[in-house]
PQR file of N, CA, C, O and H, with PARSE charges and radii, in Angstrom:
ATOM      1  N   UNK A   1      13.250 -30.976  20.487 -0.4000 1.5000
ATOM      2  CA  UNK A   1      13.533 -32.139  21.316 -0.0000 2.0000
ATOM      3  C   UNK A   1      12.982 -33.403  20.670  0.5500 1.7000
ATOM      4  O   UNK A   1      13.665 -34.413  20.837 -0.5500 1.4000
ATOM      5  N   UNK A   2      11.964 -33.508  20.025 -0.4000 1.5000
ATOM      6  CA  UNK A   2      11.647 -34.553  19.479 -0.0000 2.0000
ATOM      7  C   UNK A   2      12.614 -35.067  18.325  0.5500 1.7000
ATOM      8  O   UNK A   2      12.977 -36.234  18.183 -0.5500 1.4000
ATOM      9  H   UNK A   2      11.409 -32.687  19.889  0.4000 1.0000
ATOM     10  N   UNK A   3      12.937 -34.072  17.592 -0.4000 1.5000
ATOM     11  CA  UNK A   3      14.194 -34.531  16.362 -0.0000 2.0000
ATOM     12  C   UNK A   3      15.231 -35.296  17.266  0.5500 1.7000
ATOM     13  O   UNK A   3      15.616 -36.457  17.124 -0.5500 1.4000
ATOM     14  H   UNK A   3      12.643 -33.124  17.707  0.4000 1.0000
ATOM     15  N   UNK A   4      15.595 -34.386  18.227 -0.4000 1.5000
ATOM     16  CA  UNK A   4      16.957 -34.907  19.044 -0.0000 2.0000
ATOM     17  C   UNK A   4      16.484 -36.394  19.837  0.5500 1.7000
ATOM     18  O   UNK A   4      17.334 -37.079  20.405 -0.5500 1.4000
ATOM     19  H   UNK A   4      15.283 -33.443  18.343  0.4000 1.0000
ATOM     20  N   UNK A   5      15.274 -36.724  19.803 -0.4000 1.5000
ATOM     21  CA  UNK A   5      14.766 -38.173  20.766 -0.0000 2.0000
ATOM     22  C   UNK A   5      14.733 -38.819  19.430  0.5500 1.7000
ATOM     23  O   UNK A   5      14.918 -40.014  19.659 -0.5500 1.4000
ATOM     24  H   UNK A   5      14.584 -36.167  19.341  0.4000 1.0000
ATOM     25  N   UNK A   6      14.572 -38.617  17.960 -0.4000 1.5000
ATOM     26  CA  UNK A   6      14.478 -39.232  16.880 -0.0000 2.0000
ATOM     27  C   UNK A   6      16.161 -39.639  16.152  0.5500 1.7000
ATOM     28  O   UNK A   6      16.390 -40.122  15.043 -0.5500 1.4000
ATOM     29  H   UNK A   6      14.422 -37.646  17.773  0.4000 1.0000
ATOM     30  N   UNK A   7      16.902 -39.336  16.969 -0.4000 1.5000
ATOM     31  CA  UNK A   7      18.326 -39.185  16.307 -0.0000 2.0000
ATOM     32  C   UNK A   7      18.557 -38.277  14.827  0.5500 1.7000
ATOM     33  O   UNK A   7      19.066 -38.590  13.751 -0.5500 1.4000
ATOM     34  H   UNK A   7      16.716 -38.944  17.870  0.4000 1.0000
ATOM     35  N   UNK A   8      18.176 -37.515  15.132 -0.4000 1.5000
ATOM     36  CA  UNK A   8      18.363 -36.416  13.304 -0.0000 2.0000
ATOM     37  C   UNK A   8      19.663 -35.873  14.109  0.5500 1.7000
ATOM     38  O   UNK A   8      19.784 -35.821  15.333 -0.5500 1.4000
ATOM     39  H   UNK A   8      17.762 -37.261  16.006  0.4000 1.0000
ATOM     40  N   UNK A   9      20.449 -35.546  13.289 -0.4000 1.5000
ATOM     41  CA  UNK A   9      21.452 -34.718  13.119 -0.0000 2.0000
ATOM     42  C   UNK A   9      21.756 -33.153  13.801  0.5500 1.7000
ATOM     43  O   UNK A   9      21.537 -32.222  13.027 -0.5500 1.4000
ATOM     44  H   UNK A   9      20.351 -35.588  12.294  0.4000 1.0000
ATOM     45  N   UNK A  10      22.075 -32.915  14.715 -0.4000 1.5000
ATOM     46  CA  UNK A  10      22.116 -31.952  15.018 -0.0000 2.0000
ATOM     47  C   UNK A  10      22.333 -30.713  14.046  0.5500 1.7000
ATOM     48  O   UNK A  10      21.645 -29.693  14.010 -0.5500 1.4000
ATOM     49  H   UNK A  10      22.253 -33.672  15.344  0.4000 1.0000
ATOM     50  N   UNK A  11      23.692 -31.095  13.087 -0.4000 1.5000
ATOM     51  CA  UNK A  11      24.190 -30.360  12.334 -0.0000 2.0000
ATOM     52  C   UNK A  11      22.790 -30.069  11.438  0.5500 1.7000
ATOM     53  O   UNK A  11      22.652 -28.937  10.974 -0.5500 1.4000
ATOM     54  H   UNK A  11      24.251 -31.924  13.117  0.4000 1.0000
ATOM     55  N   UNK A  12      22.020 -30.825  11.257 -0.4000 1.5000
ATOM     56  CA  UNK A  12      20.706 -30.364  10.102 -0.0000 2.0000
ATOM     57  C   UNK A  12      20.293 -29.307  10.965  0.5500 1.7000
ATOM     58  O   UNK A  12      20.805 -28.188  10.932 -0.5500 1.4000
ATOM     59  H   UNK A  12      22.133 -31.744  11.634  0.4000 1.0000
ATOM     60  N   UNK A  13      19.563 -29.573  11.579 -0.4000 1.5000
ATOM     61  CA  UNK A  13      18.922 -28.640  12.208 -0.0000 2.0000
ATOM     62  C   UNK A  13      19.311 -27.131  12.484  0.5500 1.7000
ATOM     63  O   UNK A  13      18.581 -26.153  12.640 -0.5500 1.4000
ATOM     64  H   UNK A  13      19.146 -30.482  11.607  0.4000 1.0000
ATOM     65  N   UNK A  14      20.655 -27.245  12.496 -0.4000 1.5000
ATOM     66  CA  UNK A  14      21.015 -26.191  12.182 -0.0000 2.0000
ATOM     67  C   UNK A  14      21.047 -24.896  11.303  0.5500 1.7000
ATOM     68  O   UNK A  14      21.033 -23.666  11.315 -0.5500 1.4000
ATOM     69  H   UNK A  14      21.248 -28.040  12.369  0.4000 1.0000
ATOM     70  N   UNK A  15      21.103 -26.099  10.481 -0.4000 1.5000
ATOM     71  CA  UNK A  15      21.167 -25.736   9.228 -0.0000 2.0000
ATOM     72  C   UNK A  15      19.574 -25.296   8.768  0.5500 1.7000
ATOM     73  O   UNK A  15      19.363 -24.254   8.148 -0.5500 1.4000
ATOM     74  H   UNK A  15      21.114 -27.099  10.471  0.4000 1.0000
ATOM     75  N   UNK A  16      18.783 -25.988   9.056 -0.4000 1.5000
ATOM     76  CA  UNK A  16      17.644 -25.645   8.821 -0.0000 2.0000
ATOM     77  C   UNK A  16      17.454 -24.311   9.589  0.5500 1.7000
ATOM     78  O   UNK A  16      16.327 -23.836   9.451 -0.5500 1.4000
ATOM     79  H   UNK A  16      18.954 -26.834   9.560  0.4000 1.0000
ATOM     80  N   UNK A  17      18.283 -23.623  10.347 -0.4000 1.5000
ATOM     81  CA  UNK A  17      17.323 -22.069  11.157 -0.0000 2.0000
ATOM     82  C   UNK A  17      18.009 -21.541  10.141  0.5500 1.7000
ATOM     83  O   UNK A  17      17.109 -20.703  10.199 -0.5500 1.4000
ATOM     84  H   UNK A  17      19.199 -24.008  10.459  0.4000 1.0000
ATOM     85  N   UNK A  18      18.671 -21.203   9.303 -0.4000 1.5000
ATOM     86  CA  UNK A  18      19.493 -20.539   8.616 -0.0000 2.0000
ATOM     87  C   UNK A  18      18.192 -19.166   7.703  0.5500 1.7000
ATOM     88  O   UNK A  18      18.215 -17.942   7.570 -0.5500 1.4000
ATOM     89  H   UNK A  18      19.403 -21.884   9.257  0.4000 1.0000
ATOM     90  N   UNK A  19      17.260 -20.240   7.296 -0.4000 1.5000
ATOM     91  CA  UNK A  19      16.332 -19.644   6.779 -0.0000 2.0000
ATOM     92  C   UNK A  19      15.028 -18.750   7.808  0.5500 1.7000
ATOM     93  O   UNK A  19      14.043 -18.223   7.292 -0.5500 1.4000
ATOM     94  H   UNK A  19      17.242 -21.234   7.404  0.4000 1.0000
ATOM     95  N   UNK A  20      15.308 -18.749   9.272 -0.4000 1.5000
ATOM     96  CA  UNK A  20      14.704 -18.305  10.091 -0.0000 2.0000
ATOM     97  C   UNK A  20      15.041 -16.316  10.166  0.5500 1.7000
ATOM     98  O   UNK A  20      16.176 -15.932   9.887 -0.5500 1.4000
ATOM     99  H   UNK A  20      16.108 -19.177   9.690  0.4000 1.0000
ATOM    100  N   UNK A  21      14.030 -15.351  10.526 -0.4000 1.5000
ATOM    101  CA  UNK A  21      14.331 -14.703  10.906 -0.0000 2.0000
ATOM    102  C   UNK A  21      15.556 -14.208  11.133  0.5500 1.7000
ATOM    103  O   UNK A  21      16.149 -15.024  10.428 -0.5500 1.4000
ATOM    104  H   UNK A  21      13.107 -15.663  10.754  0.4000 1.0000
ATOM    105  N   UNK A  22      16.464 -13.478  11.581 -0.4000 1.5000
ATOM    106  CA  UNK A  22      17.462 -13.041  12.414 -0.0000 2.0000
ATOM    107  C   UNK A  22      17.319 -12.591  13.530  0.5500 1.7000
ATOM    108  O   UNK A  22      18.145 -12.600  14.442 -0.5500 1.4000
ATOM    109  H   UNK A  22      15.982 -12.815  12.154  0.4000 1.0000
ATOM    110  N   UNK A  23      16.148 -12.124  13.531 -0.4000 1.5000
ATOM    111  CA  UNK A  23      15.612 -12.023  15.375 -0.0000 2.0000
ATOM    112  C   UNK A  23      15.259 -13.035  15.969  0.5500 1.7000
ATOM    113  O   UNK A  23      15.169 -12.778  17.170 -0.5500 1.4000
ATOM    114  H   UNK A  23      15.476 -12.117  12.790  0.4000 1.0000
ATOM    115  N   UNK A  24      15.016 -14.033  15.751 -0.4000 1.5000
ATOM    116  CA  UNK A  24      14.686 -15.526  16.247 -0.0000 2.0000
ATOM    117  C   UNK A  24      15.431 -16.622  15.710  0.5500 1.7000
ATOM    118  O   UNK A  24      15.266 -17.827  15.906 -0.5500 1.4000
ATOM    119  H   UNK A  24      15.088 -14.241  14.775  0.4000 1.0000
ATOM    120  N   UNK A  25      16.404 -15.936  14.896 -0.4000 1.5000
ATOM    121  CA  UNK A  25      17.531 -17.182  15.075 -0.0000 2.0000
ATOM    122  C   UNK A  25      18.143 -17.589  16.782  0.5500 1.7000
ATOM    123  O   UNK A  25      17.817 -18.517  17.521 -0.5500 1.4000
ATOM    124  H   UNK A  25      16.537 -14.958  14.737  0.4000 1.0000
ATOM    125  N   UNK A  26      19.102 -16.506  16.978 -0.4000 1.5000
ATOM    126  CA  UNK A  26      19.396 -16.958  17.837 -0.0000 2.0000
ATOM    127  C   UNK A  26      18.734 -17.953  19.105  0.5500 1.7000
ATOM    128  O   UNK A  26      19.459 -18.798  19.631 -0.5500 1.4000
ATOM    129  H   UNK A  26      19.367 -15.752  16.377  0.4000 1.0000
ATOM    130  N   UNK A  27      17.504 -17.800  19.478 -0.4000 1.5000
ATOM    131  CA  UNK A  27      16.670 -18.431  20.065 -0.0000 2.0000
ATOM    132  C   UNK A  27      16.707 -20.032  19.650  0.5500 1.7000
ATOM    133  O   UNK A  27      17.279 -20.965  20.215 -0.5500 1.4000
ATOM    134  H   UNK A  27      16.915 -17.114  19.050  0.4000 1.0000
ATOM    135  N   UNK A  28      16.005 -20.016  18.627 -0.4000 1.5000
ATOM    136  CA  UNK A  28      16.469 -21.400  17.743 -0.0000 2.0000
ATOM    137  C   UNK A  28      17.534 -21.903  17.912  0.5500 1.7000
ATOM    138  O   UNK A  28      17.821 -23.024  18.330 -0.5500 1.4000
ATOM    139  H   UNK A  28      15.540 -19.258  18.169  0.4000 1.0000
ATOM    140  N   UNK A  29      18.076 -21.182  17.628 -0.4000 1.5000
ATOM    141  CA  UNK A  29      20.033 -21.857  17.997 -0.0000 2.0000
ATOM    142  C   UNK A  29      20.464 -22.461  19.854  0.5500 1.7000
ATOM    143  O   UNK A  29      20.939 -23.472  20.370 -0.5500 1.4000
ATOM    144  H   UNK A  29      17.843 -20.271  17.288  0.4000 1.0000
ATOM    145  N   UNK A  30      20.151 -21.660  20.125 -0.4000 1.5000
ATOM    146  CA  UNK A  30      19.858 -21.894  22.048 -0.0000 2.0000
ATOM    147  C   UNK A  30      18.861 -23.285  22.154  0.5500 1.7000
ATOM    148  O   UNK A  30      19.237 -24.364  22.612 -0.5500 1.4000
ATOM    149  H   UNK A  30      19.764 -20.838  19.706  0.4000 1.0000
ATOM    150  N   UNK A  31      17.684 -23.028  21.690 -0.4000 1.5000
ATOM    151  CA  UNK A  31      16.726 -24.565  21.933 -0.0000 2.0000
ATOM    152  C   UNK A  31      17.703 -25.648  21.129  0.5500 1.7000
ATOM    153  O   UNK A  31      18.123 -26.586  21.807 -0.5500 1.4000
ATOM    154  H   UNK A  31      17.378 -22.152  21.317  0.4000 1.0000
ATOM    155  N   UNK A  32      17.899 -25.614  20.423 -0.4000 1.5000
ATOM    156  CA  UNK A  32      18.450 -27.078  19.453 -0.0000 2.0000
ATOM    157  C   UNK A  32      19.662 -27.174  20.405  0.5500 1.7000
ATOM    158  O   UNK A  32      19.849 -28.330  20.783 -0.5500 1.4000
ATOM    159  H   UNK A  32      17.558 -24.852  19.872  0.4000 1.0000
ATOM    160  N   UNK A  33      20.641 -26.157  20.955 -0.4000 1.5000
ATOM    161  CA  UNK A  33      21.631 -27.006  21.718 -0.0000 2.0000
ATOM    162  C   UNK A  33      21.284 -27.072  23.101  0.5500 1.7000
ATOM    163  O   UNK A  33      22.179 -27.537  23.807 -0.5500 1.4000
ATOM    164  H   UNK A  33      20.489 -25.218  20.648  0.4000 1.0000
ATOM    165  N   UNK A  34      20.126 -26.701  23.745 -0.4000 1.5000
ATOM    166  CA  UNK A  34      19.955 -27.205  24.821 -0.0000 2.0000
ATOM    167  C   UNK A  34      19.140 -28.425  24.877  0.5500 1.7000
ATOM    168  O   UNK A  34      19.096 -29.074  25.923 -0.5500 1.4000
ATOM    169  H   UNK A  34      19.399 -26.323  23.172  0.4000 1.0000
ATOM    170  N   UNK A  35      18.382 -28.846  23.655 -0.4000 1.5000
ATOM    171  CA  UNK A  35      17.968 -30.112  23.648 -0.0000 2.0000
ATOM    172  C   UNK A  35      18.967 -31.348  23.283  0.5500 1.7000
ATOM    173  O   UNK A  35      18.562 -32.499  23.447 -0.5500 1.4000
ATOM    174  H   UNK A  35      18.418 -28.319  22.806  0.4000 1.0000
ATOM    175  N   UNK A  36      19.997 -31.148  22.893 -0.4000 1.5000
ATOM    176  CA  UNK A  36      20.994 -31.844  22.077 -0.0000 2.0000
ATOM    177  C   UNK A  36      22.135 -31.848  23.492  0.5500 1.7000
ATOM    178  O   UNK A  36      23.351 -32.044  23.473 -0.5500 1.4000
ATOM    179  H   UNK A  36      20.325 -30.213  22.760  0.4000 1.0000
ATOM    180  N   UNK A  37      21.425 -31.620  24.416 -0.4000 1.5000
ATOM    181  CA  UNK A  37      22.581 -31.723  25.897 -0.0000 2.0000
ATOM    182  C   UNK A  37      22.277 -32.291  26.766  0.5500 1.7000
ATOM    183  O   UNK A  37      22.956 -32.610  27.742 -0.5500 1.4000
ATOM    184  H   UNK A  37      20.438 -31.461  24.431  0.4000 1.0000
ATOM    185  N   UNK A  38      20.767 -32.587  26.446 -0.4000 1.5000
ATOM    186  CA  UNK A  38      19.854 -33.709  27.191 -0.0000 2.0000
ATOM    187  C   UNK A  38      19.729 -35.302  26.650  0.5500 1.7000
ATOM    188  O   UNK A  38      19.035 -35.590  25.675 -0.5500 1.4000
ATOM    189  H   UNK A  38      20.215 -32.328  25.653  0.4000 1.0000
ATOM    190  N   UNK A  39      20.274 -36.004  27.196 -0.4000 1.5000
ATOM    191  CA  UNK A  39      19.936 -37.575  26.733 -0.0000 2.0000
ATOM    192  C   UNK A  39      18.958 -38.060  25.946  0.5500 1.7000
ATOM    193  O   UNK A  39      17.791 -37.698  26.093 -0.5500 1.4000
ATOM    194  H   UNK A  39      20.838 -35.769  27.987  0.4000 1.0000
ATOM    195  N   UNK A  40      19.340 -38.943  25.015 -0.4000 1.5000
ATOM    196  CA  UNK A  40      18.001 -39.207  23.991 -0.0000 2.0000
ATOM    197  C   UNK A  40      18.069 -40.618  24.479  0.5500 1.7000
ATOM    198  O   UNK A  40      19.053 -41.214  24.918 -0.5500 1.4000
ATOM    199  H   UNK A  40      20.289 -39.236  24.895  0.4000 1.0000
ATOM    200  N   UNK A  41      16.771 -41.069  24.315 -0.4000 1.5000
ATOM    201  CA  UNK A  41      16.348 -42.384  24.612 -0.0000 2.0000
ATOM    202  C   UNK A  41      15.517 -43.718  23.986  0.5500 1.7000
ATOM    203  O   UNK A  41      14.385 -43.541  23.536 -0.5500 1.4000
ATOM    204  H   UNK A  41      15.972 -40.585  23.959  0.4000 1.0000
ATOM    205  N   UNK A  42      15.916 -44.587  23.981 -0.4000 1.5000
ATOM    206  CA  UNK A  42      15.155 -45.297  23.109 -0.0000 2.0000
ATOM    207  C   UNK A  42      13.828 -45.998  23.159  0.5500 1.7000
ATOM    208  O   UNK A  42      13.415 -46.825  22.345 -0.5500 1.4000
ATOM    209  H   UNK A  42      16.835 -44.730  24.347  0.4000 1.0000
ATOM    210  N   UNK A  43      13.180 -45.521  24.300 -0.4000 1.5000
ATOM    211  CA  UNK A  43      12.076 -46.690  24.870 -0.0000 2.0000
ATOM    212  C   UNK A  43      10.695 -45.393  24.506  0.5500 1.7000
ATOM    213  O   UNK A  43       9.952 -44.915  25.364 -0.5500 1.4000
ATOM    214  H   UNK A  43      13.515 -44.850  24.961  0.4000 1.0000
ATOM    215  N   UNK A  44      10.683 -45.144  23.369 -0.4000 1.5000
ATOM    216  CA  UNK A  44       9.172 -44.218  23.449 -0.0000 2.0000
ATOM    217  C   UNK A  44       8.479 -43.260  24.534  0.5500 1.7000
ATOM    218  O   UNK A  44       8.147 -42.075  24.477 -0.5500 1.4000
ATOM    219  H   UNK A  44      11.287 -45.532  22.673  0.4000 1.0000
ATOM    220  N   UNK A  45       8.392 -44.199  25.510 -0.4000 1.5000
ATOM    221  CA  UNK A  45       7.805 -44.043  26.770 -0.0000 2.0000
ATOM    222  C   UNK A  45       8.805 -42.605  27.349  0.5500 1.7000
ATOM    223  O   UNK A  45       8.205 -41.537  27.472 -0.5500 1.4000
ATOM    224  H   UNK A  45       8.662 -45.161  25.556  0.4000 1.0000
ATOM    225  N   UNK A  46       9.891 -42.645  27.587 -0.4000 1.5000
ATOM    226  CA  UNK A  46      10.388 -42.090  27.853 -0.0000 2.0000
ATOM    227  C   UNK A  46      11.183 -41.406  26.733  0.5500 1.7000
ATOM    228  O   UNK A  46      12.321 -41.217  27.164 -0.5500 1.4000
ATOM    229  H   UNK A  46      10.379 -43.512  27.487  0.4000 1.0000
ATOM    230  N   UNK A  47      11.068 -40.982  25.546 -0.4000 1.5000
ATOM    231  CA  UNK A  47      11.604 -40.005  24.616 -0.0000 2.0000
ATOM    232  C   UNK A  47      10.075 -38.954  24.767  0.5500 1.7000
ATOM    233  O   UNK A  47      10.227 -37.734  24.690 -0.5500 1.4000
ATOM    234  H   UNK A  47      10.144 -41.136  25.196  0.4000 1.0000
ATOM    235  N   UNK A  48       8.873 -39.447  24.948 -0.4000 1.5000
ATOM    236  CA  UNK A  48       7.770 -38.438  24.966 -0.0000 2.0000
ATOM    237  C   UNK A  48       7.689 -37.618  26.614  0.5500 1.7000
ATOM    238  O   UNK A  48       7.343 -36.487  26.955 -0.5500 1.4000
ATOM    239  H   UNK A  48       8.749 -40.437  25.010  0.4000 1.0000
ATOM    240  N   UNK A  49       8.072 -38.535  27.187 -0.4000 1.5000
ATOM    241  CA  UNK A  49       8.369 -37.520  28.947 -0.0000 2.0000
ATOM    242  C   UNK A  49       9.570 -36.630  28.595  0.5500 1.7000
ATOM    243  O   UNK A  49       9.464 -35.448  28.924 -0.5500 1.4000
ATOM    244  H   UNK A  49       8.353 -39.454  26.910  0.4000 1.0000
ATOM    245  N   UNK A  50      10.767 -37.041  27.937 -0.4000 1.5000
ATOM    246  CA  UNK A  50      11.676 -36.354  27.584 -0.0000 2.0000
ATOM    247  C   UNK A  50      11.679 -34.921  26.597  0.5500 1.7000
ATOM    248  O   UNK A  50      12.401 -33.925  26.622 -0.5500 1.4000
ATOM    249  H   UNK A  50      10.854 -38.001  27.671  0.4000 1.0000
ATOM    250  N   UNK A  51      10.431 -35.345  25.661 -0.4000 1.5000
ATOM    251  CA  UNK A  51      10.016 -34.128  24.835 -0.0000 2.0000
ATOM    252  C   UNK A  51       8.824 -32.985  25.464  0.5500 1.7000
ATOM    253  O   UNK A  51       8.547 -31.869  25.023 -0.5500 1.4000
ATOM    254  H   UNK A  51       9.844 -36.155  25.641  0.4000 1.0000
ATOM    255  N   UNK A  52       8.333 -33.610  26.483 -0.4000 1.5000
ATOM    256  CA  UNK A  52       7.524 -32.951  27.728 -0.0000 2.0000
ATOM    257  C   UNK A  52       8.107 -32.356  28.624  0.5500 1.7000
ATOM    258  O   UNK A  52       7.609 -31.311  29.044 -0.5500 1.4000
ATOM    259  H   UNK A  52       8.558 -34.516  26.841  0.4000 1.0000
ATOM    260  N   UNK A  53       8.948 -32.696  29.000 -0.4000 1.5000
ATOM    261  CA  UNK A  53       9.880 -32.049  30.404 -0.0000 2.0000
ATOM    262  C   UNK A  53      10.461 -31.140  29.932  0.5500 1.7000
ATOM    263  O   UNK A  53      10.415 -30.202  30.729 -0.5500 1.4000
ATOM    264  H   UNK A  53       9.352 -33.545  28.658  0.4000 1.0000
ATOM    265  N   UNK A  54      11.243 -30.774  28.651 -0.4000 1.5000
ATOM    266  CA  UNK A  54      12.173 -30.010  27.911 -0.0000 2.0000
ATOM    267  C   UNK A  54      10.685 -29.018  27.708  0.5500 1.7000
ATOM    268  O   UNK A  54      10.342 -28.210  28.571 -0.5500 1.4000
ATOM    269  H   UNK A  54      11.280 -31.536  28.004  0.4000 1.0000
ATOM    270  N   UNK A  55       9.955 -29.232  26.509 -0.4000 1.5000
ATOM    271  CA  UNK A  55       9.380 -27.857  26.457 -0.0000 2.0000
ATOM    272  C   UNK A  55       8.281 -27.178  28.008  0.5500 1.7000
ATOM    273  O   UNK A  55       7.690 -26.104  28.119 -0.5500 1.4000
ATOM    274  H   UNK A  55      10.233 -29.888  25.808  0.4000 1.0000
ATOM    275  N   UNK A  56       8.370 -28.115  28.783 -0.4000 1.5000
ATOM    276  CA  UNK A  56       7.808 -27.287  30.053 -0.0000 2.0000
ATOM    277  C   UNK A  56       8.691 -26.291  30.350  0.5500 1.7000
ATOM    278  O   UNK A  56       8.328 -25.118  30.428 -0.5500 1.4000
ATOM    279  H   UNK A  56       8.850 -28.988  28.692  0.4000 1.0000
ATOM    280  N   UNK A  57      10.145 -26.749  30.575 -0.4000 1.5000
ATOM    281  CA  UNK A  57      11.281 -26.021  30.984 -0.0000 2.0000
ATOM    282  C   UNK A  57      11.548 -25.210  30.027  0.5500 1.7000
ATOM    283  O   UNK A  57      12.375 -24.466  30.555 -0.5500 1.4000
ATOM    284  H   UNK A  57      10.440 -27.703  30.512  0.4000 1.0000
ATOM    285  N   UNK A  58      11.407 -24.863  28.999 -0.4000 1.5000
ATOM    286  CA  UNK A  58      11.653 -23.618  28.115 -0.0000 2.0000
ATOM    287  C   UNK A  58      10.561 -23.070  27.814  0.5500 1.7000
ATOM    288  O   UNK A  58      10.785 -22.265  26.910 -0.5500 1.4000
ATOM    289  H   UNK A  58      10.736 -25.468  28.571  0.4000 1.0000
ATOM    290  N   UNK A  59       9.336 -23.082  28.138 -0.4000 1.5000
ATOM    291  CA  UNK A  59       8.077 -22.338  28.363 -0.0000 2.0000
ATOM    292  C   UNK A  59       8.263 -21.551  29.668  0.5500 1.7000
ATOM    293  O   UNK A  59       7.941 -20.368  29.776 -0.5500 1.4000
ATOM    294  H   UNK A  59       9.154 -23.736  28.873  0.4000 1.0000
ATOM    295  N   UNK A  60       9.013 -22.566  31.028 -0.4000 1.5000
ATOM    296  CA  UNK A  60       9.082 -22.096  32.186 -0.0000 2.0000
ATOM    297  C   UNK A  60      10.089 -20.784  31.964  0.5500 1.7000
ATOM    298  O   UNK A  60       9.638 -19.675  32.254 -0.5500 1.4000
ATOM    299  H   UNK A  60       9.275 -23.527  30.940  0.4000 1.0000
ATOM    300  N   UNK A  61      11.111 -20.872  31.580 -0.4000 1.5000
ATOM    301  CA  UNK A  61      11.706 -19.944  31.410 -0.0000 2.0000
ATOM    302  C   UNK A  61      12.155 -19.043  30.050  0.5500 1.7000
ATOM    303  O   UNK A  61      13.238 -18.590  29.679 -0.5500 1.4000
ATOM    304  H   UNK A  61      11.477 -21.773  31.345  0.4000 1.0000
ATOM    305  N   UNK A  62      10.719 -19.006  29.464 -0.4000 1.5000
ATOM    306  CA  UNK A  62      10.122 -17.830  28.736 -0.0000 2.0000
ATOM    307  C   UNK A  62       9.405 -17.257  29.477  0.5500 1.7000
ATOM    308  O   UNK A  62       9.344 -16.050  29.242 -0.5500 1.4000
ATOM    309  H   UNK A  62       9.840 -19.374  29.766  0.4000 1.0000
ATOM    310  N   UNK A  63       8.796 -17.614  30.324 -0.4000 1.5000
ATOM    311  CA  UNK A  63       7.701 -16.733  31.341 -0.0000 2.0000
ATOM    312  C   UNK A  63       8.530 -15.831  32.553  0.5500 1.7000
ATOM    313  O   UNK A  63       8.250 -14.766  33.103 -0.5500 1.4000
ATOM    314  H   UNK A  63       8.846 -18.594  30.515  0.4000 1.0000
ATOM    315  N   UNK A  64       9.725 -16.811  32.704 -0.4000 1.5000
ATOM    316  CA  UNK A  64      10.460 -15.926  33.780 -0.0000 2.0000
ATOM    317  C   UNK A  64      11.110 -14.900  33.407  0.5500 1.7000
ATOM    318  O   UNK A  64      11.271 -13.947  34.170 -0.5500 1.4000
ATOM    319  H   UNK A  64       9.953 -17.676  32.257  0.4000 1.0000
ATOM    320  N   UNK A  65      11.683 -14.930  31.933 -0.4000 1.5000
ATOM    321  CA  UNK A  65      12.016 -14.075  31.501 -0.0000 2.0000
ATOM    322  C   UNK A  65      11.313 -12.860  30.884  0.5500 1.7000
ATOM    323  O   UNK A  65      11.908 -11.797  30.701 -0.5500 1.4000
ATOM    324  H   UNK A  65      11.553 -15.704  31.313  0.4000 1.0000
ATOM    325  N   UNK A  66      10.081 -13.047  30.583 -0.4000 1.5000
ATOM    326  CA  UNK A  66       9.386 -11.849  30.378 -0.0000 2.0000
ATOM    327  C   UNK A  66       8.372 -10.854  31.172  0.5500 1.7000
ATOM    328  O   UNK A  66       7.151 -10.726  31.269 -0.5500 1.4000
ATOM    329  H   UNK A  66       9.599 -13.911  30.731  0.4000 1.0000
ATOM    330  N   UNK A  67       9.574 -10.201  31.704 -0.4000 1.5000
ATOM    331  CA  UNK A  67       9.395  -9.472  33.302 -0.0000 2.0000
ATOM    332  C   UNK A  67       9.130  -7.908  32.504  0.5500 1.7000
ATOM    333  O   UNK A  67       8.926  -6.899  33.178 -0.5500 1.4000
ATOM    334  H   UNK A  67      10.566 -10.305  31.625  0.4000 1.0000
TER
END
């Protein structure tokens, strides 16, 4: 989320899991497009609440999911 509040390229990032695992690609692949579906913003202030709220919510539901 911070790349995506920085305007980088989605397509990089992509590109960058390539070299990840194969068991944790996919994961990777899921975070980069669920951050890239959330609004990026230009006022600081709110790109760091924006990079806060996102990984609460995918911490939140890593925990729900590991039942």
């Amino acid at each position: 989320m911070t790349k995506r509040q920085a305007d980088f390229p989605m397509s990089t990032l992509m590109q960058s899991i390539d070299g990840v695992d194969e068991a944790t690609r996919p994961l990777a692949r899921l975070l980069i497009i669920m951050a890239y579906q959330k609004p990026d913003f230009s006022v600081e202030e709110n790109q760091q609440e924006a990079v806060a709220e996102f990984r609460n919510q995918a911490e939140l539901s890593c925990y729900q999911n590991k039942r």
